[in-house]
C-alpha positions as a Markdown table, in Angstrom:
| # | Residue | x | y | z |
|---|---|---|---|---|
| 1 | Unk | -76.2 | 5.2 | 3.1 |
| 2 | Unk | -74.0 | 8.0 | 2.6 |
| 3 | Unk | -71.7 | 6.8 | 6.0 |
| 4 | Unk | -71.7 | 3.4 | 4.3 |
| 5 | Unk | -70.1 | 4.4 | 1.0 |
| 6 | Unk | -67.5 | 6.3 | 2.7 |
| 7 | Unk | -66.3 | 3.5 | 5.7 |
| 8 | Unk | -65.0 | 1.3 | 2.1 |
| 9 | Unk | -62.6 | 4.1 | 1.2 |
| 10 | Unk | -59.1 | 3.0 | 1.5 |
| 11 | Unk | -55.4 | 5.0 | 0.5 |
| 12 | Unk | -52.2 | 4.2 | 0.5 |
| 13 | Unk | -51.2 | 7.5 | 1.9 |
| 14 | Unk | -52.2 | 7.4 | 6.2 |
| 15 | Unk | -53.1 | 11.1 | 7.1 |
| 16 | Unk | -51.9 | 12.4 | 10.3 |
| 17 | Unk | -53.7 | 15.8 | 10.6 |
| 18 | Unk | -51.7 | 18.7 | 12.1 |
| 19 | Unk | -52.9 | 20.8 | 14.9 |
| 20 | Unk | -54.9 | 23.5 | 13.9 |
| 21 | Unk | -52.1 | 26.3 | 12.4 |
| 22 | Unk | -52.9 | 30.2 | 12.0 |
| 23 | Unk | -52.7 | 30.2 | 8.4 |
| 24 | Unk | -55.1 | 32.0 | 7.1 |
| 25 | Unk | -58.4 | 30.2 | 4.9 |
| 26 | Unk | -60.8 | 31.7 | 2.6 |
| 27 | Unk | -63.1 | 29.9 | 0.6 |
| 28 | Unk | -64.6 | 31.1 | -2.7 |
| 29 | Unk | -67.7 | 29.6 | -4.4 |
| 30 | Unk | -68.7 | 30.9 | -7.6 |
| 31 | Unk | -73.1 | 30.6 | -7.5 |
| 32 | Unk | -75.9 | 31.1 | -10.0 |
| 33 | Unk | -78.9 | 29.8 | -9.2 |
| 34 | Unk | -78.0 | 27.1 | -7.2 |
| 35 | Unk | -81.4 | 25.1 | -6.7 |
| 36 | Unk | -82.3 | 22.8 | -4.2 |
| 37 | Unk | -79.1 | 21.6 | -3.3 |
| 38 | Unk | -78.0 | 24.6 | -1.8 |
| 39 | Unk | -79.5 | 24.0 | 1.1 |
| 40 | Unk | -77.3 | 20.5 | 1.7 |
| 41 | Unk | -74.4 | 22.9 | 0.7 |
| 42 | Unk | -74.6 | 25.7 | 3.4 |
| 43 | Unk | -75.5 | 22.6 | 6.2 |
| 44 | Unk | -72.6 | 20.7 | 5.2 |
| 45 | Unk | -70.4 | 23.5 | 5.2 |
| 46 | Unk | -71.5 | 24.5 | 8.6 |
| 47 | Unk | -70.7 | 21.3 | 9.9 |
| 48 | Unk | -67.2 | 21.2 | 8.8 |
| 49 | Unk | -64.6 | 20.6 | 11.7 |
| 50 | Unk | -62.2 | 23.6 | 10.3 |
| 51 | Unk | -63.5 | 26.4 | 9.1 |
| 52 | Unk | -62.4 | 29.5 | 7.0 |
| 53 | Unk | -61.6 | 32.6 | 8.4 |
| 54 | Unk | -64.0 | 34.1 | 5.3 |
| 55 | Unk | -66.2 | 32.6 | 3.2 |
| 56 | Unk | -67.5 | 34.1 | 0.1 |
| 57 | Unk | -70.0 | 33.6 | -2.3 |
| 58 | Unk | -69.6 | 35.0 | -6.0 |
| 59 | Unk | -73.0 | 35.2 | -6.7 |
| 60 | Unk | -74.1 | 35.2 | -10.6 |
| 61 | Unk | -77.2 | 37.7 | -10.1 |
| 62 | Unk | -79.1 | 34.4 | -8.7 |
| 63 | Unk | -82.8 | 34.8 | -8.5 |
| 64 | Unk | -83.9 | 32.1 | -6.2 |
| 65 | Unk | -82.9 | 33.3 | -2.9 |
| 66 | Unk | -79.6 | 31.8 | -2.8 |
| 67 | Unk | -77.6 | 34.9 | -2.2 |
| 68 | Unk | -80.6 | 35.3 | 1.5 |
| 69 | Unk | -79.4 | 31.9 | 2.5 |
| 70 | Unk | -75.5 | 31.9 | 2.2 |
| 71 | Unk | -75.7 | 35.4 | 4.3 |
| 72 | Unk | -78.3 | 33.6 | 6.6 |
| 73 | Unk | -75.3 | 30.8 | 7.2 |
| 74 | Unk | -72.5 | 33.6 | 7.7 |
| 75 | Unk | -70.9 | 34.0 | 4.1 |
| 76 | Unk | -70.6 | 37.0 | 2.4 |
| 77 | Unk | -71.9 | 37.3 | -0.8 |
| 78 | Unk | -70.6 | 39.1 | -3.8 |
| 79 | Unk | -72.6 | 40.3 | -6.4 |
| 80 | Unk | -71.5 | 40.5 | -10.3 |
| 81 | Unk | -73.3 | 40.7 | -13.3 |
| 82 | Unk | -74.2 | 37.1 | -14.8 |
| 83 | Unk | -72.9 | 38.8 | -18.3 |
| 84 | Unk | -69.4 | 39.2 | -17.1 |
| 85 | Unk | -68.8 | 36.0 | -15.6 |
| 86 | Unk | -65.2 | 33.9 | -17.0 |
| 87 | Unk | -64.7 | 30.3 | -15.2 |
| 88 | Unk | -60.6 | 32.1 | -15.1 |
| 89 | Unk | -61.3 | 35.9 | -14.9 |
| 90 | Unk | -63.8 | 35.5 | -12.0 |
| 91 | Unk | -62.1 | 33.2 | -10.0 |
| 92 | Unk | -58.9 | 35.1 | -10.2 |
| 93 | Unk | -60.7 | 38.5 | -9.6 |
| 94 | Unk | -62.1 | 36.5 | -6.4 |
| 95 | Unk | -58.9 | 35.3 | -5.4 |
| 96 | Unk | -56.9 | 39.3 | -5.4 |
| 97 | Unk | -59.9 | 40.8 | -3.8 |
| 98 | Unk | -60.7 | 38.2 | -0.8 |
| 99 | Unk | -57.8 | 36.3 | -0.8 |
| 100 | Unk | -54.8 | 38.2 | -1.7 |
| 101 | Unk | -53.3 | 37.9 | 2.2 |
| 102 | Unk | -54.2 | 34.8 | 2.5 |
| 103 | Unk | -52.3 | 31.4 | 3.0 |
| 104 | Unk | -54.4 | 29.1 | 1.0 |
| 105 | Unk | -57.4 | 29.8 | -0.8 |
| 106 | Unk | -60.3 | 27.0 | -1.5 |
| 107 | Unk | -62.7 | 26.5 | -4.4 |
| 108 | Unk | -66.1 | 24.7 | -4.4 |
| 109 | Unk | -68.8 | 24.4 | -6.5 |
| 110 | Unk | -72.3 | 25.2 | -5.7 |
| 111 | Unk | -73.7 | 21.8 | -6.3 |
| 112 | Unk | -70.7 | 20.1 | -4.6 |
| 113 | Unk | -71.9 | 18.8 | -0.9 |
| 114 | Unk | -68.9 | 18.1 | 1.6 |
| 115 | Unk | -69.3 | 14.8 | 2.8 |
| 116 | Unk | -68.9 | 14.4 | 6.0 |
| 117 | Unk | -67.4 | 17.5 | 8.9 |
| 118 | Unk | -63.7 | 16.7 | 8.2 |
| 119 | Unk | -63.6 | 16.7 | 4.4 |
| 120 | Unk | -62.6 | 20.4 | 4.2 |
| 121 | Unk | -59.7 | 19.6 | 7.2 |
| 122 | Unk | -58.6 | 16.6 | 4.6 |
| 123 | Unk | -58.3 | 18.3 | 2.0 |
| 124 | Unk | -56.5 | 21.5 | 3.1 |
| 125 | Unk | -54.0 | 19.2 | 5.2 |
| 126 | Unk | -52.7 | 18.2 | 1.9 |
| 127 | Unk | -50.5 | 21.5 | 1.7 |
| 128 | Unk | -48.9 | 20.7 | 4.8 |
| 129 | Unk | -46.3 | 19.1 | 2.2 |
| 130 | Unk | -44.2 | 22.4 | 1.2 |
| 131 | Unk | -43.9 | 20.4 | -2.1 |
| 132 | Unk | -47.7 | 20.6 | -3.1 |
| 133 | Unk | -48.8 | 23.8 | -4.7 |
| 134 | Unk | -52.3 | 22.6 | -5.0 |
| 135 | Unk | -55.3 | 19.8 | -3.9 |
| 136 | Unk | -58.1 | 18.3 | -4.7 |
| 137 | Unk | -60.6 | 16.0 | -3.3 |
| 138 | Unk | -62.6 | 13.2 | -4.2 |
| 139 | Unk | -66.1 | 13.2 | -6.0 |
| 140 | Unk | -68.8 | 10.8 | -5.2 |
| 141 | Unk | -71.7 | 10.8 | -7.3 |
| 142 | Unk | -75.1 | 11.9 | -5.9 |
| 143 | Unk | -77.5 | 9.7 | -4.6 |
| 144 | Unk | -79.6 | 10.6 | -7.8 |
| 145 | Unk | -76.7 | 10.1 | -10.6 |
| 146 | Unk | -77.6 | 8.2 | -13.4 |
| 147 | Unk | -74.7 | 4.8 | -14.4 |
| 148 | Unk | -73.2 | 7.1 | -17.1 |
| 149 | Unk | -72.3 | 9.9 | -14.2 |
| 150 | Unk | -71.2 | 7.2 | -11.4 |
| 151 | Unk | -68.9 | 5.8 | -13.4 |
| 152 | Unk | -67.4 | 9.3 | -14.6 |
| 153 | Unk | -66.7 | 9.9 | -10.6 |
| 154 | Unk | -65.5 | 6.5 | -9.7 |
| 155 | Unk | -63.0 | 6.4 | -12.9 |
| 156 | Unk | -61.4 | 9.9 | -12.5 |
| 157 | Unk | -61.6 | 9.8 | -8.8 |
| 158 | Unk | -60.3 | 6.7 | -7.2 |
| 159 | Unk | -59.7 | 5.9 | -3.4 |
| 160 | Unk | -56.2 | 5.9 | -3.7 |
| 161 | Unk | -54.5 | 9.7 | -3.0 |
| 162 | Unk | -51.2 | 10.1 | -5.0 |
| 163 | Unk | -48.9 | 13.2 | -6.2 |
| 164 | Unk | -48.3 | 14.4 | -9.3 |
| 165 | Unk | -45.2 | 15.5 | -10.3 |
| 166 | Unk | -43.5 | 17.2 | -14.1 |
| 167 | Unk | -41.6 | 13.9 | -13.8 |
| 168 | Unk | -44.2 | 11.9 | -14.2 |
| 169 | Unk | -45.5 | 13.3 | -17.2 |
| 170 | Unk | -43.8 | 10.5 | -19.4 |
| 171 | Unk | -46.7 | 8.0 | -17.5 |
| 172 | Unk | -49.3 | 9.9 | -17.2 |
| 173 | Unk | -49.4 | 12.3 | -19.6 |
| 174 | Unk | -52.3 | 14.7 | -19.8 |
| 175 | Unk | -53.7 | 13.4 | -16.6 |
| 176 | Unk | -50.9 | 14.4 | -14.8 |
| 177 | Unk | -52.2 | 18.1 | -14.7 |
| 178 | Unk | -55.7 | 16.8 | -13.7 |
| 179 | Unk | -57.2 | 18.8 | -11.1 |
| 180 | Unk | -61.1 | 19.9 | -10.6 |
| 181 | Unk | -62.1 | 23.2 | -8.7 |
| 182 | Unk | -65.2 | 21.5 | -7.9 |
| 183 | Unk | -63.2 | 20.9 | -4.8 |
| 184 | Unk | -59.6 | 21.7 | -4.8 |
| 185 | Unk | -57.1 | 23.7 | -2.3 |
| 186 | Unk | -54.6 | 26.1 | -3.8 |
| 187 | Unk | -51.4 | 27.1 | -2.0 |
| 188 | Unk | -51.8 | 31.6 | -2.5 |
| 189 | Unk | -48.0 | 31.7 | -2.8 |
| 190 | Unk | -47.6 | 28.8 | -5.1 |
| 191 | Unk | -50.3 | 30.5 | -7.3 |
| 192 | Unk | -49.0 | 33.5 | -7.7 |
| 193 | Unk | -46.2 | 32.3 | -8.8 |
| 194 | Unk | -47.6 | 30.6 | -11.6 |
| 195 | Unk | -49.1 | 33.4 | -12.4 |
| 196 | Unk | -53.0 | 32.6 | -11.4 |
| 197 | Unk | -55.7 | 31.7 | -12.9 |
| 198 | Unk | -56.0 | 31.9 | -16.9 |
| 199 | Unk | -58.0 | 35.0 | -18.2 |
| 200 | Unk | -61.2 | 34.6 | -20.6 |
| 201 | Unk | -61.2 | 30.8 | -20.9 |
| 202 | Unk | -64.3 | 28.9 | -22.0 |
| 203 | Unk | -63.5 | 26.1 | -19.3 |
| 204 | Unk | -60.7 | 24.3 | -17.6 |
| 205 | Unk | -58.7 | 27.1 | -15.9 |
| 206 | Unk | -58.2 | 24.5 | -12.8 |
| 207 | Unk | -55.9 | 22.4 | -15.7 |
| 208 | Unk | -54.3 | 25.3 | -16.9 |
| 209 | Unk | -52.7 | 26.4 | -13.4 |
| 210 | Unk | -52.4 | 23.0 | -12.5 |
| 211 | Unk | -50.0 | 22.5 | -15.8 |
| 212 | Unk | -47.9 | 26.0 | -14.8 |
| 213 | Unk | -47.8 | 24.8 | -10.8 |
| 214 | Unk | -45.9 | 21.4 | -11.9 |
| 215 | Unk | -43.9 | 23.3 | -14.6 |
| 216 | Unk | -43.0 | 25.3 | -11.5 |
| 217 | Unk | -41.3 | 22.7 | -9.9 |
| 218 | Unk | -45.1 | 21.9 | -7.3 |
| 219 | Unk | -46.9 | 18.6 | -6.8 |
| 220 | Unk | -50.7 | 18.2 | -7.6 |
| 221 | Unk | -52.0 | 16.1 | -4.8 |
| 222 | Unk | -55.1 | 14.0 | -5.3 |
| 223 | Unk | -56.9 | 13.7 | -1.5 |
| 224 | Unk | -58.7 | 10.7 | -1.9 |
| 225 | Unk | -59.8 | 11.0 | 1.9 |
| 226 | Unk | -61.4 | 14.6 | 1.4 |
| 227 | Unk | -64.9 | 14.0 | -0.4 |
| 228 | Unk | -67.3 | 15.7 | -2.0 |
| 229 | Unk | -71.0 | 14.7 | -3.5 |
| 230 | Unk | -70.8 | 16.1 | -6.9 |
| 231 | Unk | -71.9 | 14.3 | -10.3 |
| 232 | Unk | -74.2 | 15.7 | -13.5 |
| 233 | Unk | -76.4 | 13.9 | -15.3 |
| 234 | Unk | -76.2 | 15.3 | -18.4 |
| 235 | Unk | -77.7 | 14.7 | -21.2 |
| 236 | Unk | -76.7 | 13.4 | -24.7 |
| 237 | Unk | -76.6 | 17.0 | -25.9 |
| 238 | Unk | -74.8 | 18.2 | -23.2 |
| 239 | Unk | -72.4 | 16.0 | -23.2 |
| 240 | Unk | -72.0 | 17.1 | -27.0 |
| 241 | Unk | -71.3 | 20.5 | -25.7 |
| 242 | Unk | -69.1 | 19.7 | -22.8 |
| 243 | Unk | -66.6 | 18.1 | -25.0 |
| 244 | Unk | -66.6 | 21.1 | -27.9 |
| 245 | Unk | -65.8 | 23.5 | -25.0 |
| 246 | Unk | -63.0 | 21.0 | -24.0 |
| 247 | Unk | -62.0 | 20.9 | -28.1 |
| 248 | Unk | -62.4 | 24.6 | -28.0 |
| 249 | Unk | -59.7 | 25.1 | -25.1 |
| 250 | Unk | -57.1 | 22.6 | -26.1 |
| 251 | Unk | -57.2 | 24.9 | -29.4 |
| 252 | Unk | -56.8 | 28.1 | -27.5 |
| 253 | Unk | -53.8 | 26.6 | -25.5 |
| 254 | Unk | -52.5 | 24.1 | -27.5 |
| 255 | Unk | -49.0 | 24.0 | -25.2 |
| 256 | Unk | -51.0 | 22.1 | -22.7 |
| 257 | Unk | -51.1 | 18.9 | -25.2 |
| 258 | Unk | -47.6 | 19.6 | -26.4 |
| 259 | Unk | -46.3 | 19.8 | -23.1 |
| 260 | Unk | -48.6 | 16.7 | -21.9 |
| 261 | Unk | -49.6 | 14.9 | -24.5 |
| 262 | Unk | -52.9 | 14.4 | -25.8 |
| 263 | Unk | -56.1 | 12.9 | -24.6 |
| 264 | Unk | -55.9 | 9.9 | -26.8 |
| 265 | Unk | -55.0 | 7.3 | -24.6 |
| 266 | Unk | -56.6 | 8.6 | -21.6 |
| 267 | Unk | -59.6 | 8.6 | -23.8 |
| 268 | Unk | -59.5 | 4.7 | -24.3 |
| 269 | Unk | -59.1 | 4.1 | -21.3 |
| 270 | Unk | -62.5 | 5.5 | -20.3 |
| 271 | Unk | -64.4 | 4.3 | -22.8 |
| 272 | Unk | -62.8 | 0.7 | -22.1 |
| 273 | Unk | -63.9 | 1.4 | -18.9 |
| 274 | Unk | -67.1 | 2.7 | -19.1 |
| 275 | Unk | -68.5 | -0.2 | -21.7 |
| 276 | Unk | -67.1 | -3.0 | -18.9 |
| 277 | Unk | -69.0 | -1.0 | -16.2 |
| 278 | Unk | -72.3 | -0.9 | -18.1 |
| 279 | Unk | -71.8 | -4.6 | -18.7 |
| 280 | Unk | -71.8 | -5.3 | -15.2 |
| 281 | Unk | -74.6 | -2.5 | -13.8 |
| 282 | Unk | -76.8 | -1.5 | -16.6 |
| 283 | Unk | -75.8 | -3.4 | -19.9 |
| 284 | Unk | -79.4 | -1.6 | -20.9 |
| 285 | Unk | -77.5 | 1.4 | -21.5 |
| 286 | Unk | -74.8 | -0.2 | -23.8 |
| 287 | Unk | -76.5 | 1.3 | -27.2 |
| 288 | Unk | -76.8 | 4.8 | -25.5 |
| 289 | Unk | -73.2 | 4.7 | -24.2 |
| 290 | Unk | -72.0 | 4.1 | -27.6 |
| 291 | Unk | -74.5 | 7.0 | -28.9 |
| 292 | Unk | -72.6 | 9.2 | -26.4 |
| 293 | Unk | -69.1 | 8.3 | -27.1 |
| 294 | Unk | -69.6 | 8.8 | -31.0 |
| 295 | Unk | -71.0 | 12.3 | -30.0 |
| 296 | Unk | -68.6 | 13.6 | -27.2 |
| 297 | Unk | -65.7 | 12.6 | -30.3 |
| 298 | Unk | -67.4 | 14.8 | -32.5 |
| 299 | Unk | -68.2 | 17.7 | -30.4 |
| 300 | Unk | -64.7 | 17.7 | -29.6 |
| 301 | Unk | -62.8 | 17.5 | -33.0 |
| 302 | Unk | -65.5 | 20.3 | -33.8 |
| 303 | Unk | -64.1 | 22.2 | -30.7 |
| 304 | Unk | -60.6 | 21.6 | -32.2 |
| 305 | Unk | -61.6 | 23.1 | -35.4 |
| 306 | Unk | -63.8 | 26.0 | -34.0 |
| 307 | Unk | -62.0 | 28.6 | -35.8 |
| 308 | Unk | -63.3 | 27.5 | -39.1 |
| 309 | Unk | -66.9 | 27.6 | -37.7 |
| 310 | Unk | -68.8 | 31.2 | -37.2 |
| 311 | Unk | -69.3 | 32.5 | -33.9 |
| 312 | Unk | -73.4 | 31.7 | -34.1 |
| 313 | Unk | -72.5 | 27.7 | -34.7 |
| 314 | Unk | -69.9 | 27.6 | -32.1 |
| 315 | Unk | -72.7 | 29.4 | -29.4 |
| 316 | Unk | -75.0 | 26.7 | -30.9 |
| 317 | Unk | -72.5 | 23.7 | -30.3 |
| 318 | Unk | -71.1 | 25.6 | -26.7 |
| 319 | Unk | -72.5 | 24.9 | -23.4 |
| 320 | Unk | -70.7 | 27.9 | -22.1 |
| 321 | Unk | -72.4 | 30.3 | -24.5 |
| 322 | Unk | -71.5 | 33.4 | -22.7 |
| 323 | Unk | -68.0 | 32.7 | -24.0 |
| 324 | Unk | -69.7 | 33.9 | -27.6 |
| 325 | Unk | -70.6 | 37.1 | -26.4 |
């Protein structure tokens, strides 16, 4: 089913892949308790065409044998306490300690399954352009995703692969710093430049050196032909929470939406999108979407106006609670 999906993908952009180079690849996955999945992870990994020269797990003191597993598939795992763990901090910390002589560093998720064996090849191909400082790759939605969480994949990740550039801010706006570390490719050199990852941010630090890369004078590319299986079907409160973090870190960096623009119109756009899919797959779920949209606008004008809120209620409305702490 899987091989099906994938044979409809088409781009605009051909992709001749280079010879293998001797640059030099890590991978970094952040990891807390992984769950069944894992197992599809490490499997698909394995039986991707390139391969990094490391490949390292940050492992959030997991207790379900996840850490036995990636070491059982070759990766070395990296222990830190679950307390200390920052979605900018960490990744950075990984990044000077593993990858600091490295030529391009790659992030995944732990519930992120490659594809097929040449998604990893795909996607690191796309810094073959000098221009591009950083990559992603397309997300499919799992077998098991619920309407609501295909059609989040299918509208932020189409099958066309484009470049974003600080020129092209004036059309796209906020989306023109896009990029998801779910599955992304980051050229070392271009990073430091930019000055890494963001310390101590509740979420988005993929966004936040995306927006410093293109200041820079780099291209984000989108790598439509590298994919990933990655969706969450979250619920109603979770989707509450998502969006206050996302309120919460456009009010801790508010130059990102002065520099941008704001989410407004980007916003339509989905929900426009989202009702017409419903309509035609599961017009059930019409009252439900609604529900959702009317709470994901609240959470996040709450997230915008966090600082008149105690820390207790913001933990409460958070899904990143260890943020609180």
């Amino acid at each position: 089913m899987r091989e099906s999906r994938l044979s409809k993908n088409t781009h605009n952009h051909p992709l001749v892949l280079p010879e293998p180079s001797a640059r030099r690849l890590v991978l970094l996955v952040p990891v807390c308790n992984p769950g069944p999945r894992w197992h599809d992870f490490l499997q698909a990994l394995q039986a991707q065409n390139l391969q990094p020269q490391l490949g390292v797990v940050i492992d959030s003191a997991s207790d379900d044998g996840a850490p036995a597993a990636a070491k059982a598939a070759g990766l070395v795992v990296h222990r830190i306490d679950r307390a200390t763990f920052n979605h900018g901090t960490t990744r950075q910390q990984a990044v000077d300690q593993f990858a600091a002589d490295a030529d391009v560093v790659v992030f995944l998720t732990q519930d992120a399954v490659l594809a097929d064996p040449m998604a990893l090849k795909h996607l690191v191909a796309a810094l073959d352009d000098p221009q591009v400082g950083a990559a992603y790759g397309r997300q499919m939605p799992h077998p098991d995703a619920t309407p609501v969480a295909a059609h989040a994949r299918l509208f932020n990740y189409p099958t066309t692969s484009h470049h974003r550039r600080w020129v092209d801010v004036p059309e796209f706006g906020i989306k023109t710093c896009f990029l998801s570390n779910t599955f992304a490719a980051y050229r070392v050199k271009a990073m430091r430049e930019a000055g890494g990852f963001p310390a101590q941010v509740i979420l988005g630090e993929d966004m936040h050196l995306a927006a410093r890369l293109l200041k820079a004078g780099h291209a984000i590319r989108y790598q439509a032909q590298a994919v990933v299986y990655h969706s969450h079907n979250y619920s109603m409160l979770a989707e509450f929470r998502r969006y206050f973090d996302t309120g919460v870190f456009h009010a801790k960096h508010p130059w990102l939406l002065q520099d941008f623009g704001g989410a407004g119109r980007e916003g339509l756009q989905f929900v426009r999108s989202e009702m017409l899919y419903m309509l035609k797959h599961a017009p059930w779920l019409l009252p439900e979407v609604a529900c959702r949209t009317a709470l994901k606008a609240l959470g996040y004008r709450l997230g915008r106006g966090h600082e008149s809120l105690s820390k207790r209620m913001c933990s409460r409305f958070s899904m990143h609670k260890g943020y609180w702490v």
